[in-house]
DRENTITI-349411 format. One record per residue: residue number from 1; residue in one letter; x, y negated, z of N, C-alpha, C, O, CB in turn. Coordinates in steps of 0.001 Angstrom, whole numbers. Atoms other than C-alpha are relative to their C-alpha. Glycine has a CB too. Layout:
+-----+--------+---------+---------+---------+---------+---------+---------+---------+---------+---------+---------+---------+---------+---------+---------+---------+
! num ! residu !     n_u !     n_v !     n_w !    ca_u !    ca_v !    ca_w !     c_u !     c_v !     c_w !     o_u !     o_v !     o_w !    cb_u !    cb_v !    cb_w !
+-----+--------+---------+---------+---------+---------+---------+---------+---------+---------+---------+---------+---------+---------+---------+---------+---------+
! NUM !      A !       X !       Y !       Z !       X !       Y !       Z !       X !       Y !       Z !       X !       Y !       Z !       X !       Y !       Z !
...
+-----+--------+---------+---------+---------+---------+---------+---------+---------+---------+---------+---------+---------+---------+---------+---------+---------+
//
This chain:
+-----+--------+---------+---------+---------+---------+---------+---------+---------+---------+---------+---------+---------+---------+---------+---------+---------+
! num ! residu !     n_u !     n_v !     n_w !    ca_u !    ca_v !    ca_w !     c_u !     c_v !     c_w !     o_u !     o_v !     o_w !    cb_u !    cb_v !    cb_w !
+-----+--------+---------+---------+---------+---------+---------+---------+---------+---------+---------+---------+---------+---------+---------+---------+---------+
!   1 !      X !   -1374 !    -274 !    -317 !   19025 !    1547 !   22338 !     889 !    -686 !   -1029 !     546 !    -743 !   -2210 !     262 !    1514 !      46 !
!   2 !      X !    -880 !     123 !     915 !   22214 !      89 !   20947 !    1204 !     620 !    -189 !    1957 !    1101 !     658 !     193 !    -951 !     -12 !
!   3 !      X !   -1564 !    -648 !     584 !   25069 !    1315 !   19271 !    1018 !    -496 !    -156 !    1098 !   -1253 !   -1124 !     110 !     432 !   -1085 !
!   4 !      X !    -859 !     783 !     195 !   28200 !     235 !   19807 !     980 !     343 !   -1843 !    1452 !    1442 !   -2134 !     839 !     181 !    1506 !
!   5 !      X !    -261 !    -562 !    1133 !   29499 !     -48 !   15948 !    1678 !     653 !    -127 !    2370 !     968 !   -1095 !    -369 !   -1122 !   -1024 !
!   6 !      X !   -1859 !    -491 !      51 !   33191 !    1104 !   16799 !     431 !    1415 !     595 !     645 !    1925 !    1694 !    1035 !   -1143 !    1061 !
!   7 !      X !    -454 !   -1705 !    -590 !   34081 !    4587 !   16569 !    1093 !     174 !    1295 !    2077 !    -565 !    1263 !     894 !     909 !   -1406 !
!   8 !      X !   -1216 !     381 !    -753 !   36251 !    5344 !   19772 !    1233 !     415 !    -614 !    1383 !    1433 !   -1289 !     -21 !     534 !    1327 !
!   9 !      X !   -1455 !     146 !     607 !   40040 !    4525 !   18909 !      77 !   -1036 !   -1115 !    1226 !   -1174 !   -1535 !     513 !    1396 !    -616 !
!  10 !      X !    -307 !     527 !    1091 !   39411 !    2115 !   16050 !    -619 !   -1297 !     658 !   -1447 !   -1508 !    1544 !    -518 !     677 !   -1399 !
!  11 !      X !    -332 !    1196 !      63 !   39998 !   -1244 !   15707 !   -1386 !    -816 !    -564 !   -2096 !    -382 !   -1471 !    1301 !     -78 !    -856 !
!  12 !      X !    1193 !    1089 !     354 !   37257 !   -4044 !   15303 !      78 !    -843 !   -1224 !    -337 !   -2001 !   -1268 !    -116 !   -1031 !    1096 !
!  13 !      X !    -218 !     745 !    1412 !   38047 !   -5064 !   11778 !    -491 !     148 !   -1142 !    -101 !    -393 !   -2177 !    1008 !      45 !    -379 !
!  14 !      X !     888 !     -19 !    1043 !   35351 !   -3785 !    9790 !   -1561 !    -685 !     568 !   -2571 !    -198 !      60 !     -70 !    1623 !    -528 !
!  15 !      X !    1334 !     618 !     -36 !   32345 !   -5799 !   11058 !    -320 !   -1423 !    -675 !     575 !   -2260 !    -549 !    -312 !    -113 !    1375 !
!  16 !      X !      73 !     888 !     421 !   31062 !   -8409 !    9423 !    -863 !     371 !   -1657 !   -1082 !    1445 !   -2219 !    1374 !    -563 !     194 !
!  17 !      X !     -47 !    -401 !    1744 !   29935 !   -9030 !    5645 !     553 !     329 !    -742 !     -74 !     743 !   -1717 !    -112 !    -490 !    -709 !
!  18 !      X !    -802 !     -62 !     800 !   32843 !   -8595 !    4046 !      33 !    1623 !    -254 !     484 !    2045 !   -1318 !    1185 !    -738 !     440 !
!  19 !      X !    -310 !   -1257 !    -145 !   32685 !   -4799 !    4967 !   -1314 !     546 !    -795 !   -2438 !      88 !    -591 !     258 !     451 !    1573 !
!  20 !      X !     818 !    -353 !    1119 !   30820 !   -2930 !    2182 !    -711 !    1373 !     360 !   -1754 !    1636 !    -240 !     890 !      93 !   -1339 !
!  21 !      X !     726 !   -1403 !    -304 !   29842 !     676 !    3720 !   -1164 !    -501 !    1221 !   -1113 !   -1413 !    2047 !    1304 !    1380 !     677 !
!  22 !      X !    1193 !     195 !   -1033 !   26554 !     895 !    5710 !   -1067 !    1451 !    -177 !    -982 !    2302 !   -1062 !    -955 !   -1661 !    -448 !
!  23 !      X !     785 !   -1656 !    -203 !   23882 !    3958 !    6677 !   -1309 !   -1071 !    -287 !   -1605 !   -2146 !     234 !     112 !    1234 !    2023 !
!  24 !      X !    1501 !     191 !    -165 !   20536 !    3385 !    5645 !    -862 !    1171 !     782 !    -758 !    2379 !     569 !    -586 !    -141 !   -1450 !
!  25 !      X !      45 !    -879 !    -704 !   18736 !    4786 !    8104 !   -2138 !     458 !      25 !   -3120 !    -282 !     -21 !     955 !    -625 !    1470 !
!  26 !      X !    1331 !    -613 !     366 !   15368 !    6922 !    7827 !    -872 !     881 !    1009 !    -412 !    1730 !    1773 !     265 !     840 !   -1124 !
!  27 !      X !    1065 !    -766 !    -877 !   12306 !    8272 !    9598 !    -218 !    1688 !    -958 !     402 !    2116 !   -1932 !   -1778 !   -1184 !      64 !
!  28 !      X !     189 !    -932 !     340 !   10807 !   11477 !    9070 !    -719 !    -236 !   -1161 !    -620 !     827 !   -1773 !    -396 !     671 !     851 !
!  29 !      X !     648 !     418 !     886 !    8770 !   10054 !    6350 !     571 !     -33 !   -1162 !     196 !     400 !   -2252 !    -411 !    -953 !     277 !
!  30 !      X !    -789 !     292 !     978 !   11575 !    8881 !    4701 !     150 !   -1750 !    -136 !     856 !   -2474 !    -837 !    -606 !     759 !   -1261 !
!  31 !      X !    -253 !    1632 !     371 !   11094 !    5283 !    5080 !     859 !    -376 !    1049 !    1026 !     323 !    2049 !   -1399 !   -1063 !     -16 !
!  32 !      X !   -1352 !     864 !    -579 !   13819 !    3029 !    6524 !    -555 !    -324 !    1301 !   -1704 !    -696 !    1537 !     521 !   -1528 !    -910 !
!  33 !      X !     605 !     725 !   -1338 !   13650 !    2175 !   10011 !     626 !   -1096 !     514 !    1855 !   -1153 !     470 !     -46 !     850 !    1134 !
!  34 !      X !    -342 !    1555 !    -358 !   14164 !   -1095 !   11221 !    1427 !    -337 !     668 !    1711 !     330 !    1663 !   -1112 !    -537 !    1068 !
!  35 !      X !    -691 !    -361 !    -952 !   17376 !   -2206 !   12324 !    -450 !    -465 !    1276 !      -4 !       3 !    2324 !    1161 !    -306 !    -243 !
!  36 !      X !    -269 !     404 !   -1463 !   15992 !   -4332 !   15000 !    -755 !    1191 !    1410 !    -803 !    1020 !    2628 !    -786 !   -1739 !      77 !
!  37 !      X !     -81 !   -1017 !   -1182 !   14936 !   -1222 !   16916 !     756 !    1024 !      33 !     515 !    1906 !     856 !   -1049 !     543 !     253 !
!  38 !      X !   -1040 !   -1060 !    -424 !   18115 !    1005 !   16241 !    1563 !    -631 !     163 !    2409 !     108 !     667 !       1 !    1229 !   -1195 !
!  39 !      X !    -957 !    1152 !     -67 !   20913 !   -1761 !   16165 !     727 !     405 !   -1429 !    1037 !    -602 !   -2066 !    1095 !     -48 !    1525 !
!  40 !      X !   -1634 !    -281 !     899 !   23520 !    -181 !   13371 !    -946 !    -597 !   -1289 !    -241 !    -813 !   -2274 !     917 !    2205 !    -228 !
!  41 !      X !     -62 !     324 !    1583 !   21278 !   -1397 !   10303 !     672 !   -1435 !    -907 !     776 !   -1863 !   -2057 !   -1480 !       4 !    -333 !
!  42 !      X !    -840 !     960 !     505 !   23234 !   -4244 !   10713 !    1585 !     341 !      84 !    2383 !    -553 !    -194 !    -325 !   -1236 !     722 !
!  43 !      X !   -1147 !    -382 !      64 !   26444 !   -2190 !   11127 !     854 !      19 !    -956 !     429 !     779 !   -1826 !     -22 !     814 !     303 !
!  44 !      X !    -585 !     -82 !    1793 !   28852 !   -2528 !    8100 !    1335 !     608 !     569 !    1523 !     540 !    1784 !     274 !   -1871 !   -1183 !
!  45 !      X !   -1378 !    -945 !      42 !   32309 !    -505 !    7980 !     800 !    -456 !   -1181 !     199 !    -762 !   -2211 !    -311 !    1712 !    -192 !
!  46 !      X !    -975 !     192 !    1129 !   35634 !   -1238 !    5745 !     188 !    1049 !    -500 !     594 !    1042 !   -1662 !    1198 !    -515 !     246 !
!  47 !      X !    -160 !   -1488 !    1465 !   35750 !    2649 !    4493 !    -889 !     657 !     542 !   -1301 !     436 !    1680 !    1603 !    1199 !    -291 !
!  48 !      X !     676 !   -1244 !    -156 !   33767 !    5468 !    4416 !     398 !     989 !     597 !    -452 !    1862 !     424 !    -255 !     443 !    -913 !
!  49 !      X !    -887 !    -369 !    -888 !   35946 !    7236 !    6574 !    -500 !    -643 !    1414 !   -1227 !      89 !    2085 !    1410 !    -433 !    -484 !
!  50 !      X !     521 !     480 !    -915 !   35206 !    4947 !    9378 !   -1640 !    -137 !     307 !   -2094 !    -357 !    1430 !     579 !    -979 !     -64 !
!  51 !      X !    1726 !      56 !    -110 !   31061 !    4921 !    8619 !    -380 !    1571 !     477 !   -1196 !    1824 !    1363 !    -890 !    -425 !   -1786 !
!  52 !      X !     -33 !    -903 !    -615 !   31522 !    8464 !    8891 !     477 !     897 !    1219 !      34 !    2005 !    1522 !      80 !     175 !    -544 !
!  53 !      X !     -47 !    -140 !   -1290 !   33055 !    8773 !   12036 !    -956 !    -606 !     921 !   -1225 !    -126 !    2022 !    1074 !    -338 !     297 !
!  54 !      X !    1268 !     943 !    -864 !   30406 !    6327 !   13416 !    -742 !    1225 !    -189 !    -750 !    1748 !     925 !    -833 !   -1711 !    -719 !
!  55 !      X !    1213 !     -82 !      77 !   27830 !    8369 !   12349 !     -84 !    1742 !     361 !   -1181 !    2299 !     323 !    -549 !    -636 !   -1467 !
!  56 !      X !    -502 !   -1019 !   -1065 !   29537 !   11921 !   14129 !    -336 !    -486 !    1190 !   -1131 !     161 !    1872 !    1477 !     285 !      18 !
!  57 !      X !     244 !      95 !   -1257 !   29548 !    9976 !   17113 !   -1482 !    -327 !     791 !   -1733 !      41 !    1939 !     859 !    -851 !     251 !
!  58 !      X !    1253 !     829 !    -679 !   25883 !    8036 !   17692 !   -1298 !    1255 !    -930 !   -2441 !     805 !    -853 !     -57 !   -2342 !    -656 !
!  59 !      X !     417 !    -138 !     609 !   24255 !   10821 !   15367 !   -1597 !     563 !     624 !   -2690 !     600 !      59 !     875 !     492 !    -691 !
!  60 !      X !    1128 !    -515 !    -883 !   22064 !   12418 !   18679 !    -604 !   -1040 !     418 !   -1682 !    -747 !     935 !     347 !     818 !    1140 !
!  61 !      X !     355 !    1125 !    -919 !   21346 !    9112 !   20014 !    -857 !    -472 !   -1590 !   -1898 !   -1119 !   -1471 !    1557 !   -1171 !     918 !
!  62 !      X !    1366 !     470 !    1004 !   19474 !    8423 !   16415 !    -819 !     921 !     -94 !   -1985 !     532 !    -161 !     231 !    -361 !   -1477 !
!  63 !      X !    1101 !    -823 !    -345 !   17744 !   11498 !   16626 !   -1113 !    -478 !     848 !   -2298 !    -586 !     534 !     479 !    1048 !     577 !
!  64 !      X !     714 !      94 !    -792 !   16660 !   10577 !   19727 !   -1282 !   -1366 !    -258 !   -2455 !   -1264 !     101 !     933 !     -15 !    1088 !
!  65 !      X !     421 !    1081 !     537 !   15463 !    7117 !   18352 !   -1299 !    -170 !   -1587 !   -1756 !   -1120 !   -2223 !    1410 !    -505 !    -223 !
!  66 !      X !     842 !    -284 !    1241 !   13165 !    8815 !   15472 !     996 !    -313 !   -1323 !     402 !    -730 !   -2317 !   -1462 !   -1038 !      -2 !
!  67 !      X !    -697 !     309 !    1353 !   16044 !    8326 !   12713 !    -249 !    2004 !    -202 !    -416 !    2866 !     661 !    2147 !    -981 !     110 !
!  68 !      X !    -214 !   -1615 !     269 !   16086 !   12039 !   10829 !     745 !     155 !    -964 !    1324 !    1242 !    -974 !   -1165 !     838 !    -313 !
!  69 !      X !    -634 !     237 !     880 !   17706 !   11190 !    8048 !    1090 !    -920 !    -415 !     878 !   -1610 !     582 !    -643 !     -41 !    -464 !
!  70 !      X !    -719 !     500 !      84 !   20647 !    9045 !    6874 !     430 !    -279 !   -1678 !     372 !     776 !   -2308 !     651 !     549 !     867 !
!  71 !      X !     -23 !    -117 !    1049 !   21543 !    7614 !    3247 !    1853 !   -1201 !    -280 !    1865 !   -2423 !    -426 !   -1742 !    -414 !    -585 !
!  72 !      X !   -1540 !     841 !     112 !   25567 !    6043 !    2864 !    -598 !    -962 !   -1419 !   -1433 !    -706 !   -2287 !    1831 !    1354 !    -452 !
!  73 !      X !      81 !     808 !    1148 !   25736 !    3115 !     556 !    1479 !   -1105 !      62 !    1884 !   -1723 !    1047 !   -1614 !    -847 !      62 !
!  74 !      X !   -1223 !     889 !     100 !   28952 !    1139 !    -700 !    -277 !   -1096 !    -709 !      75 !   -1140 !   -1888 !    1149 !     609 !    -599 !
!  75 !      X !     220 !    1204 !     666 !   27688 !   -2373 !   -1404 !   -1823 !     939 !    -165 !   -2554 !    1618 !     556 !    1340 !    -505 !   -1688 !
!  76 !      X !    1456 !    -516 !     592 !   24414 !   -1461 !   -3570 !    -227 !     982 !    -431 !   -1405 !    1234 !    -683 !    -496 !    -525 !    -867 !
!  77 !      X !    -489 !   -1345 !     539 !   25813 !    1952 !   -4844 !    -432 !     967 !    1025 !     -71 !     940 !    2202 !    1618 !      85 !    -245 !
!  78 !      X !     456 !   -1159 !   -1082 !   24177 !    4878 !   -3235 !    1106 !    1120 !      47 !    1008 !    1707 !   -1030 !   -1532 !     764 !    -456 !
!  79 !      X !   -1284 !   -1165 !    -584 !   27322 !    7590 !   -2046 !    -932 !    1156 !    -481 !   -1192 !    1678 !   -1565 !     513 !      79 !    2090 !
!  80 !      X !     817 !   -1379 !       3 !   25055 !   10343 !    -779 !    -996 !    -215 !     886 !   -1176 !   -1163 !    1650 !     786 !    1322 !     421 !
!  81 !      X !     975 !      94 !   -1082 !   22259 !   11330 !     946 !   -1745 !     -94 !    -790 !   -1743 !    -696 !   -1863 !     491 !   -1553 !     999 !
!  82 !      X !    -166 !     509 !   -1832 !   19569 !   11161 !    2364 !     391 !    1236 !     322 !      77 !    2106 !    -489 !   -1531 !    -570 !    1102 !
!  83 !      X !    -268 !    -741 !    -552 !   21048 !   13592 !    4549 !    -209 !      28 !    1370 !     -78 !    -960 !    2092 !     847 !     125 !    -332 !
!  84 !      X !    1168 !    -196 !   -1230 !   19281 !   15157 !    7604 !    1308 !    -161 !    1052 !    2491 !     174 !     986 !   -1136 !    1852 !      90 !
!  85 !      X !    -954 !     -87 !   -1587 !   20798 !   14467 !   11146 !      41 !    1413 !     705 !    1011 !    1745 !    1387 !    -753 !   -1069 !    1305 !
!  86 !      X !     689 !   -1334 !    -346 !   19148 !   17961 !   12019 !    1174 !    1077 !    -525 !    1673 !    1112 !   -1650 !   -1653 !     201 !    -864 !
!  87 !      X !   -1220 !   -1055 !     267 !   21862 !   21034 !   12464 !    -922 !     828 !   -1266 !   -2126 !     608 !   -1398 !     543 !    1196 !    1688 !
!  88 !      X !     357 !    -652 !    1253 !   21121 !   23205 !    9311 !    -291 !    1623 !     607 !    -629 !    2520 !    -166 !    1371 !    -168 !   -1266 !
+-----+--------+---------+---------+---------+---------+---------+---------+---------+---------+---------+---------+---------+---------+---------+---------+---------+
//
């Protein structure tokens, strides 16, 4: 499945390299899962604000995809995480 990387209502102006936020995205294991079978690991965002609305909206559709986990990163700087997709 792919993900479209644009939260609905926002503007197409964080894709690319230049945009520094991104989800690393994780199995139950804990290891990274590929983007080329979930599409967003090539997703990049201009704030963290916008990575986190992405990741409200597509967050069942990575479930569904074996993601369980999630880890924010700004550039090479780890935010937070990993943090479970799974309701608490």
């Amino acid at each position: 499945m792919t993900y479209s990387p644009e939260p609905s209502g926002f503007l197409s102006e964080r894709s690319g390299a230049h945009a520094p936020w991104r989800w690393q995205l994780l199995d139950a294991e804990g290891t990274e899962v590929a983007a080329d079978k979930t599409g967003p690991g090539t997703v990049r965002f201009s704030s963290q604000g916008d990575a986190e609305t992405w990741l409200g909206e597509v967050y069942e559709q990575l479930l569904e995809d074996g993601v369980e986990s999630v880890t924010l990163f700004e550039a090479d700087r780890e935010v937070y995480g990993p943090m479970s997709l799974r309701p608490a």
